[in-house]
N, C-alpha and C positions, 0 to 999 in steps of 0.2 A: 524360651528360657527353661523352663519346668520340664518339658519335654525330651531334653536332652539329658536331665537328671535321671528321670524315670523308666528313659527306652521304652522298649517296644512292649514289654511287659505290666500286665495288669498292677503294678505296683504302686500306681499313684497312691498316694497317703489318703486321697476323697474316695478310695476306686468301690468300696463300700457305703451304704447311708450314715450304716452305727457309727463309723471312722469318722464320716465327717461330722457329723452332730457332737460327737467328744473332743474334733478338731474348734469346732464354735465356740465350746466350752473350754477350751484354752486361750482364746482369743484377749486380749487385753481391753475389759469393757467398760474400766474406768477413765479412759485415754480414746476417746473418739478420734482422735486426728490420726494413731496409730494404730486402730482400731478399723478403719478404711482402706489404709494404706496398704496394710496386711491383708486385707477382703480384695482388695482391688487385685494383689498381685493373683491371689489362689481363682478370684474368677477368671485371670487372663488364662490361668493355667487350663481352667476347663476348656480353653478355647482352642488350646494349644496339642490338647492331649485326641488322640486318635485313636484310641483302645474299649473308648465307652460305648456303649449301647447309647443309640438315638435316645431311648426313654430313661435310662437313667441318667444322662446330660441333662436331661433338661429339667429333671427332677430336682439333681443337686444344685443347680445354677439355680433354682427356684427357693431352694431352700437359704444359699445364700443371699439369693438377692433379698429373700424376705430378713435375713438378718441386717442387711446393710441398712433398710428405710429406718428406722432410729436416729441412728448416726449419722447419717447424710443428713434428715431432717434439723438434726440439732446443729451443724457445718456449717449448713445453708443460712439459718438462723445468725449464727456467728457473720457470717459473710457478708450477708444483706443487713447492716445496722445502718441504720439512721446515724450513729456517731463513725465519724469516718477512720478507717483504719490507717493504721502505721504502712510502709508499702513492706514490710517483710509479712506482719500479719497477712496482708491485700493477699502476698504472693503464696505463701504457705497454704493458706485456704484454698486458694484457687489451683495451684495445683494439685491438690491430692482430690479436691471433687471432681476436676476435668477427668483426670486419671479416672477415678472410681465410676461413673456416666461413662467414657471413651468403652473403660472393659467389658461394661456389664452391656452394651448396646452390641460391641461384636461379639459376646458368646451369644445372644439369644439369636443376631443374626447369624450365626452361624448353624443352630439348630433347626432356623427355619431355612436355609438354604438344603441342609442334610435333607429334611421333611421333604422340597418341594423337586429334589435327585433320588426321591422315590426309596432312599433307604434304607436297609431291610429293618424292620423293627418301628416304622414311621405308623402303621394302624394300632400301636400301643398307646399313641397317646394324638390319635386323631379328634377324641373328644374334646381337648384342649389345649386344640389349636386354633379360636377364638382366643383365649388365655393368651400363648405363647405369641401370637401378631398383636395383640394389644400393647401386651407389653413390652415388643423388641419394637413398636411404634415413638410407647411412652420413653423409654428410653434413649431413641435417637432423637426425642424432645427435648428430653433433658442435655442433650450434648450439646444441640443447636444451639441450647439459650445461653450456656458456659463460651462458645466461639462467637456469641453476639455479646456480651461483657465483656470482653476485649476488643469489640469492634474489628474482629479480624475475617477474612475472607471465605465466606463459604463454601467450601469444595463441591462441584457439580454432582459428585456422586454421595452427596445428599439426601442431594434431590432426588436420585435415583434409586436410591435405596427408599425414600416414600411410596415413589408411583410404582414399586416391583412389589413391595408389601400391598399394597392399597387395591393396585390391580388383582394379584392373587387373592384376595378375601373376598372380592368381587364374584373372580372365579367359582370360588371355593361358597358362595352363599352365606357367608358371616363377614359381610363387611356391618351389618347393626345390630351383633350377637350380643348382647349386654354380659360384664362380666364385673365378678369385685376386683380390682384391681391386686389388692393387698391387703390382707389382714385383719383388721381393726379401723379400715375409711371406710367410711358408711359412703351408701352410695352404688352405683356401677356404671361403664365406661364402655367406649367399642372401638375398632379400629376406626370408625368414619369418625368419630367424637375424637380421639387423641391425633387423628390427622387433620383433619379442621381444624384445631386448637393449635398446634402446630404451624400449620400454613397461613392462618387468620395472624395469630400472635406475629409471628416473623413480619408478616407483610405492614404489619401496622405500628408495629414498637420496635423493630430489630434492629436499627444501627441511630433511630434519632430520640434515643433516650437514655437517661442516668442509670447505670446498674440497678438502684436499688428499684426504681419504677419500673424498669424491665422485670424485676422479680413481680413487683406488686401487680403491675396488668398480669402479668401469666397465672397469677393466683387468684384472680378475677377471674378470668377463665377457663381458669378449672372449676370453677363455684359453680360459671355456668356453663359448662362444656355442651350440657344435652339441647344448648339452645346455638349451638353450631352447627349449620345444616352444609354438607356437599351432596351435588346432585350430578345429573347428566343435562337438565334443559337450565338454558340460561332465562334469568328471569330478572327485573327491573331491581329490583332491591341486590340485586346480590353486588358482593363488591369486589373479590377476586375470582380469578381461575388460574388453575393447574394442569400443565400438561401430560397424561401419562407416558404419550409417545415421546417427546421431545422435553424430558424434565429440566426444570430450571426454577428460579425464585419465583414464587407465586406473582401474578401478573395481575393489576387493576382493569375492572369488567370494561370494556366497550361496547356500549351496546351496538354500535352499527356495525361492528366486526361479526364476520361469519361464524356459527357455530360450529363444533367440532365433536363428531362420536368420541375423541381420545381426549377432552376435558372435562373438569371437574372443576362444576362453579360451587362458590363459596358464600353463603348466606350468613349472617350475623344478625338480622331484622329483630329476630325473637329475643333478643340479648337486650335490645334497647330498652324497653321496659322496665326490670330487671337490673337495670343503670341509673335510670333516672329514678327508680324506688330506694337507691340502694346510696342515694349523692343525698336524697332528701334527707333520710335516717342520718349520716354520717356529716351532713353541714351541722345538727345538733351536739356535737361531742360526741356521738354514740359508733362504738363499732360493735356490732352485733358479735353474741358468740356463737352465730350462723354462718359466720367468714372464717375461712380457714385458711387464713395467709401465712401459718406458719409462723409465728412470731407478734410480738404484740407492736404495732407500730399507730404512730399517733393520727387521729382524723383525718387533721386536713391531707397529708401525706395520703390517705386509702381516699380520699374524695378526690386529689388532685389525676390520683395513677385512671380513677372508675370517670373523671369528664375528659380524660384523656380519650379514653375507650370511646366511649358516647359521642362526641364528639369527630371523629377518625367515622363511623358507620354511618350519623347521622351529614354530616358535610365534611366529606374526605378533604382534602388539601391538594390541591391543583396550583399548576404552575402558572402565575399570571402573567408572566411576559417572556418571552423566547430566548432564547441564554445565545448570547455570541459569542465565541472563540478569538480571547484575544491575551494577549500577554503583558500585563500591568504591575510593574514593581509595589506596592505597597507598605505602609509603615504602620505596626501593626500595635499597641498597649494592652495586655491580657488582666481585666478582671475590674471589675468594679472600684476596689479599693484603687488601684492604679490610677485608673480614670477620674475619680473623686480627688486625688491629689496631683493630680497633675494637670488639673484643668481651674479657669478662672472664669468670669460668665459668659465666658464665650468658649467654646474645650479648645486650648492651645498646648499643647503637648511639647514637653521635650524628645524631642528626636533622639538624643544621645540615648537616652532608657528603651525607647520602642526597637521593637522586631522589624527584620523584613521578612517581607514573604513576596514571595512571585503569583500573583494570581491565572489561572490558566484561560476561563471564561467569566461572563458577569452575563445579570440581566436586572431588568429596572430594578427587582427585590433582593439582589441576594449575587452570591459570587462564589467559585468553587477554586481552592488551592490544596496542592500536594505540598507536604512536608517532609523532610529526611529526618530519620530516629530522632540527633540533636537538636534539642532546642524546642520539643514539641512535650514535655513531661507534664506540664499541667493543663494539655486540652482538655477540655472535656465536654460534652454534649451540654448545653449551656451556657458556656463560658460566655461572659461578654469580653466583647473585643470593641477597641476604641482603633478606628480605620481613618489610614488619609492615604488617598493616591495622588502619584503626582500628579500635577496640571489639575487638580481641585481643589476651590476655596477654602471651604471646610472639614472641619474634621468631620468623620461621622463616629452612631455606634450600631452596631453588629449582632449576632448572637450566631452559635454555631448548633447547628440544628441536625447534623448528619455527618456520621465519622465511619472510615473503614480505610483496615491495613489490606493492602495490595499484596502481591505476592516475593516482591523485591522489600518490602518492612518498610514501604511508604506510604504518609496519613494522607489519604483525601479528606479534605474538608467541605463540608458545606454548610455555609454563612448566610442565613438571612439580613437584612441592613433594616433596622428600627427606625434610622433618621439618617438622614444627611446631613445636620446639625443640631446641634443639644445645648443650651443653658445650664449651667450650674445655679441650683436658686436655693434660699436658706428657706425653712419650713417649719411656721408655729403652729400652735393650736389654735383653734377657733373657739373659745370657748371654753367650761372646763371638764368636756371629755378626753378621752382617748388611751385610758390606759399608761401603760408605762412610758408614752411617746415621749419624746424628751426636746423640748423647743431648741431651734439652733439647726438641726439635724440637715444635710446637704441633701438636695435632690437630684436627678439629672430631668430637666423637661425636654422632653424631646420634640426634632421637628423645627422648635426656635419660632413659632408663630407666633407674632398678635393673637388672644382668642377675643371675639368678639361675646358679647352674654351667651350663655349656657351653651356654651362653647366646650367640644368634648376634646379633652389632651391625654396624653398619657406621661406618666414619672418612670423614674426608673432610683426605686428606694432600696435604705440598707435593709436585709433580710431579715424577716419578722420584726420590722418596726410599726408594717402596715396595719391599723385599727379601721373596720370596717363602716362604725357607726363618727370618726372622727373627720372634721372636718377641717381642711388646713389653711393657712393663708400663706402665700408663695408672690415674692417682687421679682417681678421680668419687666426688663428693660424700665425702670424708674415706676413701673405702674404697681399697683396692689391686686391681688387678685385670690377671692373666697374657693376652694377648690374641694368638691362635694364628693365624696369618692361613691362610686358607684359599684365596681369588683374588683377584688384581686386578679387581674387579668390573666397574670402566669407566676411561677414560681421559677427563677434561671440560677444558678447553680450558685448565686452569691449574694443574689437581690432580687426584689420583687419587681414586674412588671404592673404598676398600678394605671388604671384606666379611673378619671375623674372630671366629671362639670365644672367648667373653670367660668365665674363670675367674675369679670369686672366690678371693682369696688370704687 
């Protein structure tokens, strides 16, 4: 674009320092959204122009990029709230930060491609080039995790663009060069730390979680980035590997699978501590102001993102029964609220309100379906779904645990199944604890079992109704029954997953 303005002539407007630093200083700094917008176009421009010296590109892209973290910081902020956005907000934030991470990842890769084609002017700024791989790393970080909040498909030469940085620092002897990233973050960083972080992050949160928690483990991660380890020997603790030769989505460790010179295993063990220090602090009300998540977001929201994490390293999530390839019309109610009014104590659903959907596979836990554009507006990682296939008694309910757009703009879904049948049951107090609970309140009991004495069941309640120290009384099928709650099991996008000691009364 820029380039065809400027020609072949040293006349870009940046083609000087002094020019651009008095270009920054016209920039409109009371308007962050066009304040990027404007950064983003002039960094594509460095990308695009072909007239610079190696060392002053990458000087002034430096100088910009150091202008943009402000801005972006406070974007991201905007972007990632706990209170849910309008979809034009949703859309306007999100495109101009995609934008703003897309530009700034292909100029630095571009500098480092010029550096690694030998030239002339590349021993200018050979000292930092630890610097300049960190952060055309950290920045195709930042891209990754904008094309995994849309759940959309990540292009293989991603990947590739990691294992060609990752392997050249190798090369080069600063793959663990420590550097400050930027400005004013305490701290410092290396290419094996923002790629680890990177391939960890992806592998572990990258298509089965809420935007905002996608933000919040990543900002865990950077807290503890120096306790991300990539290596060359595979070793019992580690949890993924990467291939430099054949790059692709980072891949979970086998240990009986052969090793390989061209991988790179992925360690996280040292994290775990570090988590579980860090959940103790934050089940108190406290978030330290040693967390740098960018934003002030409430406890349980940073406890829930940190046992995500813990959790994922400590006992990853294995598939427990084999998925079969089969083709099942199903009838589908999206969300909690739905399911609470359309169900009696037994869930009987009107048909005439529910979705179809075509399921592709199933297996004992869980079921995968493709969706076309319409009709798919409020999925979201989370959502509960109230499920009936033909030729089954029961309704069941669901939750949708993993989403990604293909390359034709179709949703895969993937649905864990909670229960194959659920009660509707009304829930008082026991007692006169529990905070603002409000007696009457519906539950969903899942499962539909008789529980015999201290008998463990799970609810599926309205969102933040759950009190920890509160004990409830719940009637299934004509019986009474004392239900002792033991944890908040999950938090799903509309309702609480509560796990409770259900007494016979």
């Amino acid at each position: 674009m820029f380039s065809e303005i400027f020609g072949k002539k040293s006349d870009h407007p940046l083609a000087d320092i002094k020019s651009a630093q008095a270009f920054l200083q016209d920039l409109p700094k009371s308007d962050s959204h066009k304040f990027a917008m404007e950064l983003a176009e002039w960094i594509e421009s460095i990308s695009e122009s072909n007239e610079f010296k190696l060392e002053y590109q990458f000087e002034v892209l430096c100088l910009l990029d150091n202008a943009a973290q402000p801005y972006t910081r406070k974007l991201m902020r905007e972007y990632f709230t706990p209170h849910e956005l309008s979809q034009f907000q949703e859309n306007r934030l999100f495109m101009v930060l995609i934008n703003l991470l897309r530009h700034t990842f292909d100029a630095y890769y571009l500098v480092f491609e010029r550096y690694t084609q030998t030239v002339k002017g590349n021993s200018a700024i050979k000292a930092q080039l630890p610097l300049l791989l960190t952060r055309t790393v950290n920045s195709l970080r930042g891209y990754l995790k904008f094309i995994c909040v849309r759940y959309e498909k990540v292009d293989t030469g991603i990947w590739a663009n990691f294992a060609k940085i990752y392997d050249f620092a190798e090369q080069q002897q600063c793959i663990d060069t420590p550097v400050k990233l930027y400005p004013g973050i305490s701290g410092s960083t290396s290419v094996a730390c923002e790629t680890g972080h990177a391939l960890g992050w992806y592998a572990s949160c990258g298509n089965n979680m809420q935007p905002l928690y996608m933000h919040l483990t990543d900002r865990l991660m950077t807290q503890y980035c120096d306790s991300i380890n990539m290596h060359t020997q595979k070793g019992k603790k580690d949890l993924f590997s990467f291939d430099l030769s054949y790059p692709a989505a980072p891949k979970r460790v086998k240990l009986e699978a052969e090793e390989n010179s061209h991988k790179r295993y992925i360690s996280m063990v040292d994290m775990e501590p570090k988590l579980e220090q860090l959940i103790i602090t934050v089940r108190k009300r406290v978030v330290t102001e040693e967390l740098t998540l960018n934003g002030l977001y409430p406890a349980e929201l940073v406890c829930e993102a940190a046992q995500h994490l813990l959790d994922y390293m400590v006992a990853p999530p294995l598939r427990l029964s084999e998925r079969r390839s089969v083709m099942i019309n199903m009838n589908v109610v999206l969300g909690y609220a739905k399911i609470v009014e359309n169900s009696n104590p037994v869930l009987n659903f009107d048909m005439d309100l529910s979705l179809r959907w075509e399921v592709e596979d199933v297996s004992l836990n869980g079921f995968r379906t493709v969706l076309p554009a319409k009709g798919r507006e409020n999925i979201r990682v989370g959502s509960l779904l109230g499920v009936w296939a033909s030729g089954v008694k029961n309704w069941g309910v669901a939750v949708v645990r993993r989403m990604m757009l293909d390359d034709t703009n179709k949703l895969h879904v993937g649905a864990e199944m909670l229960a194959n049948q659920a009660h509707a049951v009304a829930l008082t107090k026991s007692g006169s604890g529990g905070g603002a609970f409000e007696d009457g309140q519906i539950g969903m009991w899942l499962y539909g079992e008789l529980v015999e004495t201290g008998g463990r069941v799970k609810l599926l309640m309205k969102l933040d109704t759950f009190a920890g120290q509160c004990s409830l009384i719940a009637k299934l099928n004509g019986q009474d029954y004392l239900l002792i709650p033991e944890d908040q099991s999950e938090r799903l996008f509309d309702c609480d997953l509560v796990s409770f000691r259900a007494v016979k009364q």
